[in-house]
C-alpha positions, -999 to +999 in steps of 0.1 A: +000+000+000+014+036-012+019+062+015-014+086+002-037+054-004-062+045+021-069+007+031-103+009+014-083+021-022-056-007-017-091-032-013-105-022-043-076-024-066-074-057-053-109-063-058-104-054-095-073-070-101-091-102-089-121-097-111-105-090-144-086-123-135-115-142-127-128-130-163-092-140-184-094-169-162-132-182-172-128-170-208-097-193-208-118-222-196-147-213-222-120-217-249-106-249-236-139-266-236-148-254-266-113-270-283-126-302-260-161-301-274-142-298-312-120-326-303-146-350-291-165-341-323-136-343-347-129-381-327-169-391-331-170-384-369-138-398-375-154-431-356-183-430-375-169-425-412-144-457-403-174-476-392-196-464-423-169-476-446-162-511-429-198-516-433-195-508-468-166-530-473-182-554-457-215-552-472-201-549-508-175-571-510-197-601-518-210-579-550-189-597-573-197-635-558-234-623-559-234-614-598-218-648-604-243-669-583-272-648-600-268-674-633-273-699-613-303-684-603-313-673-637-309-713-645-332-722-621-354-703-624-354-714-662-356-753-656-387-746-635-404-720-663-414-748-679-412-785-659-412-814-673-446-830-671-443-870-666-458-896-648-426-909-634-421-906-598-382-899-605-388-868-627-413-851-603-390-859-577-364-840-595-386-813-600-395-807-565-359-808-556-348-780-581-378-763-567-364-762-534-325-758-541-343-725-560-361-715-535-330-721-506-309-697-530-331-672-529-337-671-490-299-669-487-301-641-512-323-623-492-306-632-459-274-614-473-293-580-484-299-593-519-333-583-534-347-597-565-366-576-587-396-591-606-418-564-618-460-582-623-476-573-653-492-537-652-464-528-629-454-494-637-419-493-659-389-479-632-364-468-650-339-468-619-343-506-619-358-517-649-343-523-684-369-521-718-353-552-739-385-543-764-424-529-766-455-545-772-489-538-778-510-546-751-547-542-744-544-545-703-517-527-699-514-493-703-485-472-721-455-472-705-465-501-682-441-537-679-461-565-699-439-595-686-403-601-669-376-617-693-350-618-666-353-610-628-329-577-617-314-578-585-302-552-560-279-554-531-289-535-500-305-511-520-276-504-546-282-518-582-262-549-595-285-559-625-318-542-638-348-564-644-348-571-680-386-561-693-411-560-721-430-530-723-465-521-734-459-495-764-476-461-772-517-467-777-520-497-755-543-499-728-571-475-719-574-444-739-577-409-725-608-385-739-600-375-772-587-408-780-553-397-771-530-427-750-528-413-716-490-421-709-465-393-717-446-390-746-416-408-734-430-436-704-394-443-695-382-409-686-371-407-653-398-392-624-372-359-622-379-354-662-345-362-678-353-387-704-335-422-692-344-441-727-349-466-703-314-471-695-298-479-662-264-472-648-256-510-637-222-503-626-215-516-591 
C-alpha cells in the first residue's frame, strides 16, 4: 500500500485486479472446452466414417460373388419356367428338388441383403431398376406399363447390380384418354425428375 492510499483504495484495486482475472481466467476455460467439445467431435465423426466404410466393405464385398451366383439363379429359375410333365415318380422328384435348391438360394439371397426384382404385369416401368429389352402392344396394360419379366434384376442393400430385363407395353396400348389420345406421356421411361432415361440404367457396381 502507497503512503497517500487509504486501506479501502488498496481493497479495491485488489478487488479489481481479482475480477479481471476471474474473467481472463473463465474465458480461458470457455476456450478450452470449446477445443474439447471440437476434439470430441472431430474423434466421433472420425469413428463414425471408419465404421460407415467397414460396413461398406463389408457389405459390398460379396458384390462380385453375388453377380456370379445370379446365373445360377437365372438357370433355375429357367428349368422350372417350364417343368417337365411325366408320370414318373423320378422326374417329379427332380422337379420338386430343383424347386427347393431355388427357392434355398433365394432365401440366402435375401438373408445377405440381396433383393430380386420381378416387376407383375401392369407394374409401372422404373427406370432406376428396370431395363426395356422391347415394346408390345397390349390391351391391359397401359402405355409405358411392364407387360412381362424376361429376366429378374437384382439389388444389393438397395444399390443396383442388375436391372430387371422387361417387355413394355408400347404407345396406344391400354385405356385411352378423352380425345382418343393414350394417356402415358410421350416418353413412359423418362425418369420421375424429367430427364429422359431411354430406359437405361447405370448397372455399374
Amino acid at each position: 500500500m502507497s503512503d497517500d492510499q487509504t486501506p479501502a483504495e488498496e481493497l479495491n484495486e485488489l478487488a479489481d485486479a481479482a475480477a479481471d482475472e476471474l474473467v481472463a481466467l473463465r474465458a480461458e476455460n470457455q476456450a478450452l472446452k470449446d477445443q474439447v467439445l471440437r476434439v470430441a467431435a472431430d474423434a466421433e465423426n472420425a469413428k463414425r466414417r471408419a465404421e460407415r466404410e467397414a460396413n461398406d466393405a463389408r457389405a459390398y464385398a460379396i458384390q462380385k460373388f453375388a453377380r456370379d451366383l445370379l446365373t445360377v439363379a437365372d438357370t433355375l429359375s429357367r428349368a422350372l419356367a417350364a417343368p417337365p410333365v411325366s408320370g414318373d415318380p423320378a422326374v417329379n422328384n427332380f422337379v420338386v428338388g430343383v424347386e427347393m435348391t431355388e427357392k434355398a438360394l433365394q432365401t440366402a439371397f435375401e438373408a445377405n441383403g440381396l433383393k430380386r426384382i420381378e416387376p407383375t404385369a401392369g407394374a409401372k416401368f422404373d427406370p432406376h431398376q428396370h431395363q426395356a429389352v422391347t415394346e408390345q402392344s397390349s390391351p391391359d396394360v397401359a402405355a409405358g406399363g411392364v407387360i412381362s419379366t424376361l429376366q429378374a434384376g437384382y439389388e444389393l442393400l438397395g444399390r443396383l447390380i442388375r436391372p430387371a430385363m422387361v417387355v413394355v407395353a408400347a404407345k396406344g396400348s391400354g385405356a385411352q384418354a378423352p380425345g382418343g389420345e393414350a394417356s402415358a406421356p410421350a416418353n413412359p421411361y423418362a425418369a420421375n425428375d424429367g430427364d429422359d432415361s431411354g430406359g437405361a440404367v447405370d448397372t455399374r457396381a
